[in-house]
Backbone as CSV, one residue per row, in Angstrom:
resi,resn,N_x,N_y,N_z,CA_x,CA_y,CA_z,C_x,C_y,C_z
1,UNK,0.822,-1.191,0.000,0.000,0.000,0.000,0.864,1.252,0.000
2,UNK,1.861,0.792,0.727,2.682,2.787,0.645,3.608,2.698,-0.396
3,UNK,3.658,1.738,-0.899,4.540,1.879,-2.269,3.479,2.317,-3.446
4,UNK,2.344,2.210,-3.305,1.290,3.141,-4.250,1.020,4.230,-4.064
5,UNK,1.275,4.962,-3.120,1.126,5.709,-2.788,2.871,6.777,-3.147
6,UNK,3.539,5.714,-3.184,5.048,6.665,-3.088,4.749,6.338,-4.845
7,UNK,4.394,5.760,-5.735,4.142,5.913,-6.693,3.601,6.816,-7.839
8,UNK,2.599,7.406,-7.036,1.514,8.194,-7.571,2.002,10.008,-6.983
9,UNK,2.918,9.857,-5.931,3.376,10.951,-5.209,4.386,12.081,-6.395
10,UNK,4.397,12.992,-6.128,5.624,13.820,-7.321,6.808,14.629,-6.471
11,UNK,7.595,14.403,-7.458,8.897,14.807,-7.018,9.772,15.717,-7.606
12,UNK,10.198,16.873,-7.259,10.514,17.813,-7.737,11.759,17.346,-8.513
13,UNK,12.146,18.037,-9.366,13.463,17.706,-10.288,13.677,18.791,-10.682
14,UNK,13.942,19.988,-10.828,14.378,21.210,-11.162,13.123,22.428,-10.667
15,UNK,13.930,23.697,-10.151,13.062,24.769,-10.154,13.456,26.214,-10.586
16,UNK,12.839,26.585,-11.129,13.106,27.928,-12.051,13.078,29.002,-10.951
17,UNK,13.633,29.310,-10.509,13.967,30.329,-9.139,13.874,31.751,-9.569
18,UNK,14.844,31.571,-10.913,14.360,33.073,-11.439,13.746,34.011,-11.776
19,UNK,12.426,33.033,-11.958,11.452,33.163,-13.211,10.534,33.901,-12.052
20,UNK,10.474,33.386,-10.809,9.475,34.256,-9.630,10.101,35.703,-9.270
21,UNK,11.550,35.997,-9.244,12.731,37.476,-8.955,11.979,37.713,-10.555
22,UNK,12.092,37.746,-11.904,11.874,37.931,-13.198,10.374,38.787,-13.215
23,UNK,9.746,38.008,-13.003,7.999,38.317,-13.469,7.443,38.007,-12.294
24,UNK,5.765,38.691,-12.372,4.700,38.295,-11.600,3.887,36.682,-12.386
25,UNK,3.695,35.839,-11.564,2.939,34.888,-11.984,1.661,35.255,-11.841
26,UNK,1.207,35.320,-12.909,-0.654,35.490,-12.888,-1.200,33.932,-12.732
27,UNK,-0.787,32.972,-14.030,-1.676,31.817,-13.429,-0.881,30.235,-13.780
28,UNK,-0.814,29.359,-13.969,-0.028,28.541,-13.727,-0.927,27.139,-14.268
29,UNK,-0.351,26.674,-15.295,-0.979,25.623,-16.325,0.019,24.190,-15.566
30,UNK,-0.332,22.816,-16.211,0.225,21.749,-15.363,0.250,21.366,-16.995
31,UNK,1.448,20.482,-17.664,1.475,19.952,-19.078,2.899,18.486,-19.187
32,UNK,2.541,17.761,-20.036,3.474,17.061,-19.871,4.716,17.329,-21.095
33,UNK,5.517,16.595,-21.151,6.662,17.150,-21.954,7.246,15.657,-23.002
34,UNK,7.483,16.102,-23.913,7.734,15.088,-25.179,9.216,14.512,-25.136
35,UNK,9.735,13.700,-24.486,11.552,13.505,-24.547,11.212,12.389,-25.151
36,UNK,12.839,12.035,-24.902,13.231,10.749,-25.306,14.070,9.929,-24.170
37,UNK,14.253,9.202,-24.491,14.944,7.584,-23.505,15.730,8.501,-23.038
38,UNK,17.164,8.669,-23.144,18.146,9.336,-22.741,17.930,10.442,-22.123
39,UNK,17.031,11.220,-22.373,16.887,12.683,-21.968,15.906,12.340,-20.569
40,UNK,15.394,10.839,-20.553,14.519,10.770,-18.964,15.677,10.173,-18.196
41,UNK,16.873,9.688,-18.461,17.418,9.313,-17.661,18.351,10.154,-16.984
42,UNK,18.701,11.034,-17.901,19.514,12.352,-17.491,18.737,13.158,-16.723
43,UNK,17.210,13.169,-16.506,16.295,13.801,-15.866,16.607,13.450,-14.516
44,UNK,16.685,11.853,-14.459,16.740,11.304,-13.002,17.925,11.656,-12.074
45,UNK,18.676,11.756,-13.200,19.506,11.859,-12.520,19.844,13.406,-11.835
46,UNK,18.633,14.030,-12.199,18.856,16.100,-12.089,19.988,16.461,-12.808
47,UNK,19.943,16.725,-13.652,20.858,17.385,-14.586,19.992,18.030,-15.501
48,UNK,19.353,18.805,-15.133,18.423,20.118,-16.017,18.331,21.103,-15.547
49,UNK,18.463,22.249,-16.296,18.284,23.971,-16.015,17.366,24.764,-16.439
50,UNK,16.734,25.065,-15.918,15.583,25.824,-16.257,15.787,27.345,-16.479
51,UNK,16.808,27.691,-15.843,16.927,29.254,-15.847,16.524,29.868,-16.690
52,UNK,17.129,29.772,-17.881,17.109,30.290,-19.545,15.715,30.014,-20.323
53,UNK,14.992,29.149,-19.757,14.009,28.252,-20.735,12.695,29.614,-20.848
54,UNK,11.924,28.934,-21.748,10.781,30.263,-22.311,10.113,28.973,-22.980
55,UNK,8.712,29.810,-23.168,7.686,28.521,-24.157,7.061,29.080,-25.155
56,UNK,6.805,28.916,-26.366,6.308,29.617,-27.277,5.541,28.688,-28.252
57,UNK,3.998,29.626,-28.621,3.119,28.669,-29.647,3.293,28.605,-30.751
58,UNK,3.802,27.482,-31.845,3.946,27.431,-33.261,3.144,26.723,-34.100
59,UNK,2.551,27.374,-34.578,1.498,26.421,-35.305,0.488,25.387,-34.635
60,UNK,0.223,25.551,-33.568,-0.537,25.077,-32.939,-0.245,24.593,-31.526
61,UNK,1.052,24.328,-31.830,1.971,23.675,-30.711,2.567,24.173,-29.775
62,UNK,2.848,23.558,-28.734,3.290,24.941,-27.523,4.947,24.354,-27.680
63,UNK,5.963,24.566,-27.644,7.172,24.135,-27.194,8.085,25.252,-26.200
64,UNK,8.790,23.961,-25.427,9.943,24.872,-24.387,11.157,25.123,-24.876
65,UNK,11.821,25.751,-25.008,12.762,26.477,-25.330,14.030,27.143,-24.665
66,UNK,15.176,26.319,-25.237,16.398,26.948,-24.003,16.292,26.236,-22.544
67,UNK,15.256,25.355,-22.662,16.453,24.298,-21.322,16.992,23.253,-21.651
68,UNK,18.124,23.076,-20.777,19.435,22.150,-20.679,19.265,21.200,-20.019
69,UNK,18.805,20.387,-20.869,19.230,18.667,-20.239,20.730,18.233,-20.639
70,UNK,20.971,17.497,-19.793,22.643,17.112,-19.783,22.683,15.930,-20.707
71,UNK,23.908,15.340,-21.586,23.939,14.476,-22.363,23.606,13.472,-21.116
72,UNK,23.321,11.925,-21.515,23.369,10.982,-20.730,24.811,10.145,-20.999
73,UNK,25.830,9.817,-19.287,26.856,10.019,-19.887,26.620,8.193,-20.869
74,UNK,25.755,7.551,-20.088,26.172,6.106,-21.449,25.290,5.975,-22.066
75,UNK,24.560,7.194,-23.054,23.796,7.306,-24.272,24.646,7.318,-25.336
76,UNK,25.563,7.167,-25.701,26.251,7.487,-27.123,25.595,7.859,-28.102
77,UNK,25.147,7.267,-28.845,25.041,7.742,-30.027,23.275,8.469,-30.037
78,UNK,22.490,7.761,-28.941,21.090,7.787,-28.551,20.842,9.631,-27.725
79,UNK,22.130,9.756,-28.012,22.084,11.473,-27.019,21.347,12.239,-27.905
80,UNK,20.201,13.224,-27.735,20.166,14.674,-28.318,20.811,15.658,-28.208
81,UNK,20.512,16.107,-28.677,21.074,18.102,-28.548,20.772,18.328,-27.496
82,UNK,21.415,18.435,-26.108,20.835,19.098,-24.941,20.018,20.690,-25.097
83,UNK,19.719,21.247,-25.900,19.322,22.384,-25.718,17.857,22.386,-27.010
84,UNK,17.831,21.662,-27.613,16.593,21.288,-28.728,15.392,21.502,-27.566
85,UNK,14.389,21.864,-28.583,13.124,22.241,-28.555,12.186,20.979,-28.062
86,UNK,11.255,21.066,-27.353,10.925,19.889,-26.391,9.445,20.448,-26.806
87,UNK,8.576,19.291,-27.447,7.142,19.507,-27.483,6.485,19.673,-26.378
88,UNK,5.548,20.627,-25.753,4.773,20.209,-24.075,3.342,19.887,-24.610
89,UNK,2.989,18.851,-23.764,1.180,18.280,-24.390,0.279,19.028,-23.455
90,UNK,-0.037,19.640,-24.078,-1.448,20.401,-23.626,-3.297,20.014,-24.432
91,UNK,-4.310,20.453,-24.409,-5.329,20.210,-24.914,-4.956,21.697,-26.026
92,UNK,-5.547,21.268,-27.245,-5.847,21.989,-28.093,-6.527,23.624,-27.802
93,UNK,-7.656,23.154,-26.743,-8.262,24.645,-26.319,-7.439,25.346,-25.354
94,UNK,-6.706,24.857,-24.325,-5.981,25.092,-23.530,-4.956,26.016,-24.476
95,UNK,-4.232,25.117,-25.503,-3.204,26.577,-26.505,-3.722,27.250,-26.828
96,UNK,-5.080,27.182,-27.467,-5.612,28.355,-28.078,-5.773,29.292,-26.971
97,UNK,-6.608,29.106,-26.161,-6.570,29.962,-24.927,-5.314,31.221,-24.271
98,UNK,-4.466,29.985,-24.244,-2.951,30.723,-23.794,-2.305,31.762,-25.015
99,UNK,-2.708,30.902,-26.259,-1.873,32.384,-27.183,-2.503,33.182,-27.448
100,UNK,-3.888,33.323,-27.236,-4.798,35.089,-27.042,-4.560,35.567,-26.314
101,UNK,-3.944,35.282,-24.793,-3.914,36.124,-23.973,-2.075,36.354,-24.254
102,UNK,-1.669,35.639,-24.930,0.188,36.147,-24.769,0.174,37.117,-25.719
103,UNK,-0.891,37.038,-27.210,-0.798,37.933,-28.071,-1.387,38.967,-27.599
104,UNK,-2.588,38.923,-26.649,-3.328,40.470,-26.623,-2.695,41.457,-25.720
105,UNK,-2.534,40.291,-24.586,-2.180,41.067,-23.393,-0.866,41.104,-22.925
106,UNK,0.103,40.772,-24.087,1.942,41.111,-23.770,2.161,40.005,-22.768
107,UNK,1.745,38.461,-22.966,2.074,37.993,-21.322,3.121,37.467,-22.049
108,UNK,3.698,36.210,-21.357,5.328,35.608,-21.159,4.711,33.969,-20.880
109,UNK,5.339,33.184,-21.341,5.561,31.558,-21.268,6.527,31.339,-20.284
110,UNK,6.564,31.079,-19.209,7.949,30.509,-18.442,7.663,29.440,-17.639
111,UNK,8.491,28.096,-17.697,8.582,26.783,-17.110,8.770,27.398,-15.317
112,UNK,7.973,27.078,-14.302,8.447,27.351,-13.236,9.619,25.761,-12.818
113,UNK,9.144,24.722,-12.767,9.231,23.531,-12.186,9.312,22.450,-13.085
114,UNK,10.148,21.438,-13.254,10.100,20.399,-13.899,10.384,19.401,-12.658
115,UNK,9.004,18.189,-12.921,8.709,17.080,-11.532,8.101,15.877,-12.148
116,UNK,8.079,14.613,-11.505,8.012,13.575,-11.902,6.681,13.412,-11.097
117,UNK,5.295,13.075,-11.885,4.068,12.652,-11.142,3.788,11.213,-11.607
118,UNK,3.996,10.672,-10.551,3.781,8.871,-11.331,5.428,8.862,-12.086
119,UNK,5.205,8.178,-12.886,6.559,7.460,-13.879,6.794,8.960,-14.845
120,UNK,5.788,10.020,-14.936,5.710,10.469,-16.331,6.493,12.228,-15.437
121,UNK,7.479,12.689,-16.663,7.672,13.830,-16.245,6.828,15.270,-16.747
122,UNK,6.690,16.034,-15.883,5.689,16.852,-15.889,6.358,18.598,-16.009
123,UNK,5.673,19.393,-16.719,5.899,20.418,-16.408,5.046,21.773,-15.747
124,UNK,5.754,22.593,-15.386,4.931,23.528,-14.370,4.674,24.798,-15.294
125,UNK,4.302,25.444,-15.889,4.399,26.579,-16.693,3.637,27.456,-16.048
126,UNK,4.317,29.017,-16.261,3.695,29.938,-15.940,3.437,31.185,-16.563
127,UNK,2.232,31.454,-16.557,1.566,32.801,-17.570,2.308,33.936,-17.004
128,UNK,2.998,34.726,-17.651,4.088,35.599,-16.448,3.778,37.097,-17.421
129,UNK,3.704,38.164,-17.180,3.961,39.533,-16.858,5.252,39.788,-16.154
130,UNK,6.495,40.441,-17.104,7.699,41.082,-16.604,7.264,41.783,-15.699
131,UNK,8.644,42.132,-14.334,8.454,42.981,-13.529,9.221,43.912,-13.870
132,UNK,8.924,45.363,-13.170,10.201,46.736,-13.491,10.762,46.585,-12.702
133,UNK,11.965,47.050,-12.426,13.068,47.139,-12.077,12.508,47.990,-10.079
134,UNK,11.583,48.736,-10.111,11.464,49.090,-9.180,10.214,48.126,-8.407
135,UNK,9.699,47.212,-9.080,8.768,46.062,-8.484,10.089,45.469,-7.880
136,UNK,11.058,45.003,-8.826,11.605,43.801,-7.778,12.472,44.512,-6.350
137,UNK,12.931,45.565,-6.707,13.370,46.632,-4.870,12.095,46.092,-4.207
138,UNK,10.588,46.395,-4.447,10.030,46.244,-3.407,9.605,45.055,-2.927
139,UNK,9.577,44.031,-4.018,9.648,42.570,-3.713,10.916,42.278,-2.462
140,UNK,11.946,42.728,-3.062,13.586,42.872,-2.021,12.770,43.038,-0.934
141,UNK,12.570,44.288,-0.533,12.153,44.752,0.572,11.628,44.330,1.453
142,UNK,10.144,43.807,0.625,9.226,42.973,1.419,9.578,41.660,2.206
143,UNK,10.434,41.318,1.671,11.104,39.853,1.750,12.289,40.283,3.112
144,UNK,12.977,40.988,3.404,13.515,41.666,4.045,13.167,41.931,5.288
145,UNK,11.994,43.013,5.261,11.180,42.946,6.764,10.676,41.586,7.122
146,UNK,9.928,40.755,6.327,9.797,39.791,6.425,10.506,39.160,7.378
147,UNK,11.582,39.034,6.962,12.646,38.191,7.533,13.102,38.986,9.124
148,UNK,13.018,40.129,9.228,13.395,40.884,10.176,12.164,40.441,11.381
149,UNK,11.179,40.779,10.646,10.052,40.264,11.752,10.098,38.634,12.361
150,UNK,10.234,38.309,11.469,10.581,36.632,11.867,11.419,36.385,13.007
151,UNK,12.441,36.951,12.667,14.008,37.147,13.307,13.753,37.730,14.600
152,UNK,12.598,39.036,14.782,12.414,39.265,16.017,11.868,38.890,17.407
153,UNK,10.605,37.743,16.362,9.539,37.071,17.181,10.599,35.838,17.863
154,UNK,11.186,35.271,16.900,12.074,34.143,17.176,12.594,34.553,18.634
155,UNK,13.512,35.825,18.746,14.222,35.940,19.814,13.539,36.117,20.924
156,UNK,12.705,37.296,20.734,11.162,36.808,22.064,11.131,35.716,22.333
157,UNK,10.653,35.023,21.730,10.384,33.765,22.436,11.745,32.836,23.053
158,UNK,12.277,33.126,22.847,13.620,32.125,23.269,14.244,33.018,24.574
């Protein structure tokens, strides 16, 4: 029984850290991702970067763009291009949906999270709006007192 359960459970494998300092997340889609043999084993092993990555609709299709999966080192000849274009499966209405609002309303494609749900790897995408330069000071900031307040209650009590 708890091995079905550790089965069905998900597990993080990369997180886009930047992409939350970068932009505001408005809303956040769940999609799976198109690899190959080699490129899931290099997964397991965490060897992927998300930093750089972006998603964009082509012809119908959504793909990720600019992340780095690591060669697998005993794939030889079975290796891809670590940096090639990775199909993500979404529903048909679901893209249509997403590229009216990236075309009307200036939004942004960005992978937050790449995680394993069940056997199958999954991706996290997020509908993003850039931040200015004076959003992220006050993001800083906030995060800051934050921490100050934390820091103060802590010592009270102790």
């Amino acid at each position: 029984m708890a091995q079905s359960n550790e089965k069905k459970g998900t597990k993080l494998i990369a997180d886009n850290r930047k992409a939350h300092h970068e932009y505001f997340v408005l809303d956040t889609y769940e999609c799976g991702i198109e690899l190959c043999g080699t490129e899931v084993k290099s997964i397991r092993n965490g060897s992927v970067n998300l930093k750089d990555a972006w998603c964009s609709i082509e012809n119908g299709e959504c793909f990720v763009k600019g992340m780095h999966i690591s060669p697998y080192e005993k794939g030889n000849i079975f290796n891809r291009d670590p940096r090639r274009e990775r199909r993500l499966l979404l529903h048909k209405q679901e893209i249509n949906r997403l590229y009216g609002r990236v075309k009307q309303e200036g939004l942004t494609l960005i992978p937050l999270s790449l995680y394993f749900k069940g056997s199958r790897v999954n991706l996290s995408m997020g509908l993003c709006k850039g931040k200015k330069l004076h959003d992220k000071r006050d993001d800083m900031a906030k995060k800051a007192a934050q921490r100050d307040i934390e820091r103060a209650l802590k010592g009270q009590n102790h």
